[in-house]
C-alpha positions as CSV (number, residue, x, y, z in Angstrom):
1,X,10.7,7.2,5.6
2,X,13.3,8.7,8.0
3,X,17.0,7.4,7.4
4,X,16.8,5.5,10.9
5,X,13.9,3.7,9.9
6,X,15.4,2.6,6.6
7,X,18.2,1.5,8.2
8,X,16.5,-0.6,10.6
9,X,14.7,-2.3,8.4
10,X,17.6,-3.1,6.1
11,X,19.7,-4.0,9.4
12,X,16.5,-6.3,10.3
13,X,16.6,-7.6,6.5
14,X,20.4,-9.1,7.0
15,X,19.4,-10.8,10.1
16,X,16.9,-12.3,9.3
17,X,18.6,-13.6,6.1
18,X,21.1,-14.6,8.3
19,X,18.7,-17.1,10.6
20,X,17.4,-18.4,6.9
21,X,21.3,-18.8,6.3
22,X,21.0,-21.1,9.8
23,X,18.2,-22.9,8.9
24,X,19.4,-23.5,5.6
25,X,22.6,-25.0,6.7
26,X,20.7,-27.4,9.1
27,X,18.9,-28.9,6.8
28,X,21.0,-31.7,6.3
29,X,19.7,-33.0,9.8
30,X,16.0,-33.1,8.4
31,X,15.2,-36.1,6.5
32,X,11.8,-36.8,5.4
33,X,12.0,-33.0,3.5
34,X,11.1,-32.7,-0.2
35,X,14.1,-30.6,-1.4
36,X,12.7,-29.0,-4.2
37,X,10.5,-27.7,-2.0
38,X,12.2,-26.4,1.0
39,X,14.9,-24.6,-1.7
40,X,12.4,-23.3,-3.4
41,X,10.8,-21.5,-0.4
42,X,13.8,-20.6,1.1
43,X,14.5,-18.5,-1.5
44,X,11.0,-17.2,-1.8
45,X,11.7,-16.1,1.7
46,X,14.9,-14.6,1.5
47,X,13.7,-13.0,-1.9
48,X,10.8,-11.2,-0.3
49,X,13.0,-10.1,2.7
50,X,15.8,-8.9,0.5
51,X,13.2,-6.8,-1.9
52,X,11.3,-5.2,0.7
53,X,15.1,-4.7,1.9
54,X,15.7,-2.6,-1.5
55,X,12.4,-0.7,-1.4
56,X,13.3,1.1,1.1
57,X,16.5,1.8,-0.3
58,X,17.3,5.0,-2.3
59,X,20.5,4.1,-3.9
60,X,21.2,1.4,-5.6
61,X,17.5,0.3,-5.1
62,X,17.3,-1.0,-8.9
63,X,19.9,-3.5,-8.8
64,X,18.9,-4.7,-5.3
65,X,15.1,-5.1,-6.2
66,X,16.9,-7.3,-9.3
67,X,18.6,-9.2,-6.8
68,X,15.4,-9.8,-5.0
69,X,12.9,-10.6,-8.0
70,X,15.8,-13.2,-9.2
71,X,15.3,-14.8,-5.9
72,X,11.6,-15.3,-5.5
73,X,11.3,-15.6,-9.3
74,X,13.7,-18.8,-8.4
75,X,12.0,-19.9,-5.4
76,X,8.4,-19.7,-7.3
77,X,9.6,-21.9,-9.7
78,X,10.7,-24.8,-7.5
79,X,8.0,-24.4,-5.2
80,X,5.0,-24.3,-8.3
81,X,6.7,-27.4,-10.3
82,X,6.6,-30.7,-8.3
83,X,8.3,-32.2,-11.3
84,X,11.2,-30.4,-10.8
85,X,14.5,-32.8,-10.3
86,X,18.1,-32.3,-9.3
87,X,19.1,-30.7,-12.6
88,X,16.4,-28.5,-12.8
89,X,17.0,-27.1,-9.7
90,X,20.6,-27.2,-10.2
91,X,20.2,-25.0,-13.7
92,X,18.0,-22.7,-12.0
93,X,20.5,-22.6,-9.0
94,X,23.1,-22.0,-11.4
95,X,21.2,-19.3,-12.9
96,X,20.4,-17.5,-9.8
97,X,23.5,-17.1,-8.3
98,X,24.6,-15.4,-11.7
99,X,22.1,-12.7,-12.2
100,X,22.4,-12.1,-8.4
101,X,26.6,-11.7,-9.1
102,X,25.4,-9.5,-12.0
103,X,23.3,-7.5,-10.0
104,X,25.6,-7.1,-7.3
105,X,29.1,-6.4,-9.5
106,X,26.6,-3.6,-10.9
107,X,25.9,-2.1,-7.5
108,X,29.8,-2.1,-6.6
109,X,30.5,-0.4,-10.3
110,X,27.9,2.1,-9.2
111,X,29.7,2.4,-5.8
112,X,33.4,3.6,-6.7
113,X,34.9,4.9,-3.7
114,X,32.4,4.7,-1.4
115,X,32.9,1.9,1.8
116,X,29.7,-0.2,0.2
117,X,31.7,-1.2,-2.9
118,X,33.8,-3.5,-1.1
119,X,30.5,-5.3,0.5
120,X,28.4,-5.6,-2.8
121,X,31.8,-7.1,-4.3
122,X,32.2,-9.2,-1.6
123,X,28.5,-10.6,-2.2
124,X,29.0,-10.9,-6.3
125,X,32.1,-13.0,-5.8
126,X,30.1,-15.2,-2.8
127,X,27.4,-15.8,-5.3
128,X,29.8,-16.3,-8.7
129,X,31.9,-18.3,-6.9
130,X,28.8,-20.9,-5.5
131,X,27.9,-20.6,-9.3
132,X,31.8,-22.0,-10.8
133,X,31.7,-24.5,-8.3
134,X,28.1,-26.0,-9.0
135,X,29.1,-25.8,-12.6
136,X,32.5,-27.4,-12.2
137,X,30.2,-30.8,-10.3
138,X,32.2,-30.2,-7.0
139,X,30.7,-32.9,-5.0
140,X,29.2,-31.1,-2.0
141,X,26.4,-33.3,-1.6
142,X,29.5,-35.9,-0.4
143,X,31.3,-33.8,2.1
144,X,27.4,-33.4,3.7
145,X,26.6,-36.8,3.5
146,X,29.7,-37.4,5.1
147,X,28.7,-35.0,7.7
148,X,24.6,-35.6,8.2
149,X,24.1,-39.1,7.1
150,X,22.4,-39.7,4.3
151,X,19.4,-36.7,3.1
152,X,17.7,-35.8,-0.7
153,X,20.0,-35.0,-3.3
154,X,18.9,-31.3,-3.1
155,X,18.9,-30.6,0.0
156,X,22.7,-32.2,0.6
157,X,23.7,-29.9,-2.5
158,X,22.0,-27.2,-2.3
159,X,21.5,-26.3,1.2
160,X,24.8,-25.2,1.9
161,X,24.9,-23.1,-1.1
162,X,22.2,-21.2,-0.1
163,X,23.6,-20.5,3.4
164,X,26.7,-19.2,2.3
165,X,25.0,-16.9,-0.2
166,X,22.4,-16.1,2.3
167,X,25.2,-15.4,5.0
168,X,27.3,-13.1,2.1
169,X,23.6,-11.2,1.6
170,X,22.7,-10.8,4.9
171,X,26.2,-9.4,6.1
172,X,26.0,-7.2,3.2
173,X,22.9,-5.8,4.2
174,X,23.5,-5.4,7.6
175,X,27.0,-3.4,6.7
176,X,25.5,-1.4,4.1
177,X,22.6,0.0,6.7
178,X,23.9,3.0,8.7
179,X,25.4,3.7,5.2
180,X,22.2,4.3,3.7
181,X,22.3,8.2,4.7
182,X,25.8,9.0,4.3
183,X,25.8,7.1,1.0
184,X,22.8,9.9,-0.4
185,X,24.8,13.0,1.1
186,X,27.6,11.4,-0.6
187,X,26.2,11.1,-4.1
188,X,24.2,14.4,-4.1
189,X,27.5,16.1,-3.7
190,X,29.3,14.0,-6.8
């Protein structure tokens, strides 16, 4: 694949994590939703996007695809298990958002001087940060209530979580695109 076609399709990866970013932050608005549901193929969608994303990658590629696989691993399990609740998907929110940090502080260790370490930090912190303040209870599901009326537990939690980690992601992808060829003469050189 020719480094302008890899960079388009990364480029066309972050937007349209970006519009799933949109969508996500609008669900509030939608009220007859099962949450577990919509979260769970949300991230399927944004989990597919992101891994074909870091297929067509050639550095870094590992700890993207690990990003990706987190993310539809995720979204599969909300989407197969109709008995999952608020804490399940909570935990497994939780969860997500760490390996993805993980995955993404990697990628900036791995990127030490080069202008992509400051985006993959950028999207570790986005997604360790979302993780603290799920674990600490902030009450976000208030401030959208407040803001939408009332919706599903999930959905008022979670949905604005997911945007802002979908907007760090996508924004990430689309700055690290035309970078994909100098980052390759870069390394070959080290």
């Amino acid at each position: 694949m020719s480094d302008e076609a890899r960079k388009h399709v990364i480029r066309t990866a972050g937007g349209l994590i970006i519009l799933l970013a949109l969508g996500a932050a609008l669900l509030p608005l939608e009220h007859g939703v099962e949450g577990r549901l919509v979260v769970g193929l949300l991230l399927l969608a944004a989990g597919g996007i992101e891994l074909i994303a870091a297929l067509v990658r050639r550095i870094h590629r590992p700890s993207a695809a690990v990003a990706g696989i987190a993310t539809i691993i995720a979204g599969l399990r909300l989407v197969a298990d109709p008995r999952a609740g608020f804490f399940e998907t909570l935990n497994l929110v939780i969860l997500w958002s760490v390996v993805r940090a993980a995955a993404l502080a990697f990628a900036a260790s791995r990127s030490r001087g080069s202008t992509l370490q400051n985006w993959f930090l950028l999207a570790a912190a986005t997604d360790f940060l979302l993780a603290v303040l799920l674990l600490s209870g902030m009450p976000i599901a208030l401030v959208v209530w407040g803001l939408f009326g009332r919706t599903s537990e999930i959905i008022a939690t979670f949905a604005w979580i997911l945007a802002i980690s979908f907007v760090a992601t996508g924004a990430m992808l689309i700055a690290v695109a035309p970078a994909e060829a100098s980052e390759r003469e870069d390394s070959e050189r080290g």
